[in-house]
N, C-alpha and C positions, 0 to 999 in steps of 0.2 A: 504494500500500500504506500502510495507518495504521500511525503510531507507536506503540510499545508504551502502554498508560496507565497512568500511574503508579501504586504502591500506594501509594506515599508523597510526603508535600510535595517538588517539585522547584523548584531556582532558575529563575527567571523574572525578564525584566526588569521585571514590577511586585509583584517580593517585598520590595524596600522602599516600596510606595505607599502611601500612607492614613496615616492619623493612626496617629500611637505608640502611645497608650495608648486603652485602650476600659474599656467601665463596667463590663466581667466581669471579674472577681479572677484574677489570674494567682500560679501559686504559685511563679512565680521572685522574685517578689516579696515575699514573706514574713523575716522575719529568720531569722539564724542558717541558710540556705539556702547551699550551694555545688555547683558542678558537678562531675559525674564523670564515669567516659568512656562509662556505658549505666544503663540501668534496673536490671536485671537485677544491674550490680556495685552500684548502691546498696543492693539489699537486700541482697546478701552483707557490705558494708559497717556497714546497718544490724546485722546479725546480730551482727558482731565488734564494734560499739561495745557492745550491750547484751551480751556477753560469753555469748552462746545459743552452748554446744556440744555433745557428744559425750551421749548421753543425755536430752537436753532433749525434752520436744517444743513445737509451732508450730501452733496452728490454722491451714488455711489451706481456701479453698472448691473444695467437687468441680468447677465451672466454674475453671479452670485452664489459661494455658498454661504447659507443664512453664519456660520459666525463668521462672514463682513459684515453683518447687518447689526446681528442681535447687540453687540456695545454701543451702538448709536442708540438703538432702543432704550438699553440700559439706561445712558446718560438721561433720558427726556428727550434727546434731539430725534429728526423725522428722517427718515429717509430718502430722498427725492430720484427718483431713479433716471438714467438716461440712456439713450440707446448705445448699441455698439458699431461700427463701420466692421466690412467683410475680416478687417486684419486683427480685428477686437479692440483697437483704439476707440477712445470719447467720442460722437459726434458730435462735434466742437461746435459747429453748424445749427443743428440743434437744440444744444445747451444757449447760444447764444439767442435764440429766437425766445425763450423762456423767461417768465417773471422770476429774475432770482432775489428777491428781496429776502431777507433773512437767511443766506449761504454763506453759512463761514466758512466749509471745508467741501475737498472734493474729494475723495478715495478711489486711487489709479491703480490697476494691477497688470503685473506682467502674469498673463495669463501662461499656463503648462511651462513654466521656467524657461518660455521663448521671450526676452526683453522686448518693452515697447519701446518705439522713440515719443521721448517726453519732452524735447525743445519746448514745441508750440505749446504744451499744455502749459508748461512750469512759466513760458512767457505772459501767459491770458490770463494764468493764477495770481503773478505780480501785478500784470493793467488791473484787475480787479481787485484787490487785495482780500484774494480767496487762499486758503491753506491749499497745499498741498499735501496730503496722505500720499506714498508711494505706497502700493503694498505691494513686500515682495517673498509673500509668501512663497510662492512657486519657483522664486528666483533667489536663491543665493547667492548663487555664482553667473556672471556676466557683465555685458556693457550696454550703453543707452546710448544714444547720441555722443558717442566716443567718451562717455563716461560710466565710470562703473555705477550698475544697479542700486540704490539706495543712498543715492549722492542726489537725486533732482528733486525729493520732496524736501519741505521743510521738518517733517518729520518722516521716517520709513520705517517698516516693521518687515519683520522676517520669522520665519519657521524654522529651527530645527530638528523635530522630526522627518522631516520629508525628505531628507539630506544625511542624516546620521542617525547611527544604530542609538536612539535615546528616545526612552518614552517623556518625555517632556522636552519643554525649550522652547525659546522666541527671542526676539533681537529688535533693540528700539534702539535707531539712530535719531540726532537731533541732530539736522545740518542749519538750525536757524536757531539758536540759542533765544535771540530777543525777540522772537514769537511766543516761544513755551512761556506761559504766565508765570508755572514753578516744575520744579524738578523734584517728580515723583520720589519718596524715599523707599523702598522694597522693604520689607521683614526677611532675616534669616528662616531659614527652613530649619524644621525641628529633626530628633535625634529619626525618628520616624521616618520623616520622610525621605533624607539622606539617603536610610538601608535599603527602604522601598527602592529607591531608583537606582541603586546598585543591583539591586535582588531583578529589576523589570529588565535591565541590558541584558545580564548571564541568561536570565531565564527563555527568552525570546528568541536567542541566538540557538539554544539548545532545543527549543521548542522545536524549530526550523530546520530541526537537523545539521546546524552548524557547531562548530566548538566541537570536533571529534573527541574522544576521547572524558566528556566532562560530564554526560548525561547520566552516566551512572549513578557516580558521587555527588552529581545535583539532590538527586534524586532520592540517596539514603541522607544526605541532609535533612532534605525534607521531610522524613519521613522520623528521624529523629524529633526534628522542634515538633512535630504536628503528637507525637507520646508525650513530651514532658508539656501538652497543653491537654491533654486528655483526649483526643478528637479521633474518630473512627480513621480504620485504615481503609473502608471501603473505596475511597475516591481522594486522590492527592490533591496535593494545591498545587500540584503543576498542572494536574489534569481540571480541575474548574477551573483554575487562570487560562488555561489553553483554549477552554471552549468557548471563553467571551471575549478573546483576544481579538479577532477581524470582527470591526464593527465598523457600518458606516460611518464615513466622515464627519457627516452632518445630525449623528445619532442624539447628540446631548448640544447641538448648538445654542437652542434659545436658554440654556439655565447656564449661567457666571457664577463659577465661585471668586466672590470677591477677597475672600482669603489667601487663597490660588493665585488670582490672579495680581495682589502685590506681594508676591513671596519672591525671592533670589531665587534662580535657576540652583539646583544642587549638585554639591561638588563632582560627583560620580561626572556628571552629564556637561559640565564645564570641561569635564578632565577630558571628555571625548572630542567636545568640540574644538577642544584648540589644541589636541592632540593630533588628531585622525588626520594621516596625509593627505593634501584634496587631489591632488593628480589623479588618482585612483579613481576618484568619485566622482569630477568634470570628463576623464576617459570612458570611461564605464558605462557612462549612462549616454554619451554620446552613440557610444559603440552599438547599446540593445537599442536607440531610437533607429539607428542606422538600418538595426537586421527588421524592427518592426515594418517601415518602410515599405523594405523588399519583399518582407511575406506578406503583406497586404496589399501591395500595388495590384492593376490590374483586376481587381472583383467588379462585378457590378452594382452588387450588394453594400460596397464600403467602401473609401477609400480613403487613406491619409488624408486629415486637414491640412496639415503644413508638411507636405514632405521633403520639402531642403532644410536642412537646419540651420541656422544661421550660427555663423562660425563661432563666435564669444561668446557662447553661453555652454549652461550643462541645465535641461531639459529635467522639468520633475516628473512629467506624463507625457505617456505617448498619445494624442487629441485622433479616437478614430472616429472618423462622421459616419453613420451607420443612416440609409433609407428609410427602415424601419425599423428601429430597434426594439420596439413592443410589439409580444413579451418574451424576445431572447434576452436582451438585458437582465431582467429575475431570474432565467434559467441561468444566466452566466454569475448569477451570485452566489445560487443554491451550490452549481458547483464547484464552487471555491474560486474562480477568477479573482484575480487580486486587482478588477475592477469600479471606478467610482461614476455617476452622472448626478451632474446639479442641477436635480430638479425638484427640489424641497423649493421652490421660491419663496421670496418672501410675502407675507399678505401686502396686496396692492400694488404688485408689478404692474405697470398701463401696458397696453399694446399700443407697441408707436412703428406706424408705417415702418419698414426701410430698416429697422434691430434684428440685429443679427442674432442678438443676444440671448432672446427669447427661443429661436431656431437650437443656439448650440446648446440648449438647456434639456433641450428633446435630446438631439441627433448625437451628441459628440459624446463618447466616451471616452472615459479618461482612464487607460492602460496603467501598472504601475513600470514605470524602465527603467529604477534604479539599479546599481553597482554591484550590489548582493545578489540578483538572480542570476543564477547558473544559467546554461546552453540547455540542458533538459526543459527547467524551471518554461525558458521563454518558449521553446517548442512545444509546450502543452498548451502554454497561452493560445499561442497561432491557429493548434488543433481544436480547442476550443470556442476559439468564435469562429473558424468556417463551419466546423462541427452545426453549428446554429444559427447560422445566419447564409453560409453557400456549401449547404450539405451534399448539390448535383455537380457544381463545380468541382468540388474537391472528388467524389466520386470519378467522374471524367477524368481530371489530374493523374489518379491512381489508377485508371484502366489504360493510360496510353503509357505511364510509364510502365503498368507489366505488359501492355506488347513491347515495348522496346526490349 
């Protein structure tokens, strides 16, 4: 039986291999940059630096998952939604046609860790003197208008789970100091939570079938502390952690812990971040968007959204646009596809002529391509959505290669 495939980077013994630093811009790198304990709380955090509350509203794009949303909500502020152009840029066009009386802020993201160019926007945000949110959740690593990713908001936010083997993380840059009203103070993480996220790296890795050699001795660990707590041996806590481990994305986005979310990132999870060689990880995931590409070119059924990559980045999802994706999409859950779509919207998306946005919220599925997955791992992926989505296709495929 195969192991589960990751959705996300898991530890492996060659998650520190390869050279440190690579020649694509990383945005943990940037000054005035600090960790926090998720994505998601840096923008709630960006929100309460630039002082966006009760009333405000927030540009943010109808391609969305709700937590972009849900911190605006938090604060009081409204969400105001705006279309997308075919490249997933702002319709500038648009926004500009709009009452924006009460828009303190706009939140831009580099969609699937492919960089947008934010010149014109960062230029329209100054003529108006609207924030800039960058979010560069999807993008860690790259460049913008020949500047690295999370240099063109006034504030930018980042993820590092989608990047590294850590079940927690986020990254709030301030490139505009005399914006931020004040300068969030974080709480230490307690003794608790430290072990936790020590305890979620090994476990996840081993989960996944990586870390040869360590599953064993996880395991009579575990099974150690779970007798001096008194607790049945019927079922481990590796085995209930395991079964609730791939969950969607957008599973718990509308509830914030606000404890959570001003806590310091924990040491375990700092140690990786600014450990982990990135070569490996700007390589890597170039490399599977490269093979996804080619095994989906050519269907009728689907085909690559963006299949050239643009050269200064490392890609967090591989964007497949699928015809009809209802209801193989479900089918591609149930069987483990380490598959996501954003289509939780949030209440009161408009439909505006000409958005794209709304379109990729159906059609586009978002593959995982990072670093971690093996050659096997992506070839079941491949066989998995022809499998259910060009099940004659592939048929045919396989009958002329056995005449040949």
């Amino acid at each position: 039986m195969h192991a589960a495939i990751p959705r996300l980077p898991v530890l492996d013994w060659q998650t520190f291999s390869g050279a440190k630093n690579s020649g694509t811009a990383c945005l943990l790198d940037l000054p005035e940059s600090r960790y926090t304990n998720s994505g998601r709380a840096s923008i709630l955090l960006a929100l309460e630096m630039l002082e966006i509350s009760a009333g405000d509203r927030v540009l943010v794009p109808t391609y969305h998952c709700p937590t972009m949303i849900a911190p605006i909500s938090l604060r009081g502020a409204l969400p105001f939604f705006y279309p997308l152009n075919p490249d997933g840029s702002p319709d500038l066009a648009w926004i500009e046609s709009q009452d924006l009386t009460g828009v303190r802020a706009v939140l831009a993201a580099h969609f699937f860790g492919l960089p947008q160019p934010l010149g014109t926007l960062r230029t329209w945000c100054t003529q108006k003197r609207i924030y800039l949110i960058e979010d560069c959740a999807h993008s860690l690593f790259g460049s913008s208008d020949g500047k690295p990713v999370g240099s063109w908001g006034d504030l930018a936010i980042a993820s590092l789970t989608k990047f590294l083997p850590v079940p927690e993380g986020g990254c709030l840059v301030n490139n505009n100091p005399s914006a931020a009203k004040s300068k969030k103070s974080l709480r230490a993480p307690g003794l608790k939570s430290e072990i936790k996220a020590a305890f979620d790296i090994l476990h996840t890795g081993i989960h996944h079938g990586r870390l040869k050699g360590l599953a064993l001795p996880f395991e009579l660990v575990l099974r150690g502390m779970r007798r001096l707590r008194g607790q049945s041996g019927a079922r481990s806590e590796f085995q209930a952690e395991a079964s609730q481990e791939e969950k969607s994305p957008a599973q718990e986005a509308y509830d914030i812990d606000l404890g959570m979310s001003h806590q310091e990132l924990t040491a375990a999870c700092r140690w990786v971040a600014q450990g982990a060689p990135r070569e490996r990880i700007v390589a890597g995931r170039r490399t599977q968007y490269a093979f996804f590409t080619a095994a989906f070119a050519g269907a009728a059924e689907f085909h690559p959204l963006i299949p050239v990559l643009p050269n200064d980045c490392a890609p967090y999802v591989f964007p497949l646009w699928v015809n009809d994706p209802d209801p193989g999409y479900f089918k591609l859950r149930r069987l483990g596809l380490p598959v996501s779509r954003w289509d939780r919207l949030w209440p009161g998306v408009p439909h505006i002529d000409g958005d794209h946005g709304r379109a990729w919220s159906h059609h586009i599925l978002q593959l995982a391509c990072h670093q971690d997955l093996t050659p096997d791992e992506l070839q079941r992926m491949v066989t998995l959505v022809k499998n259910v989505y060009a099940p004659t296709t592939r048929t045919k495929n396989a009958s002329s290669e056995g005449e040949a």
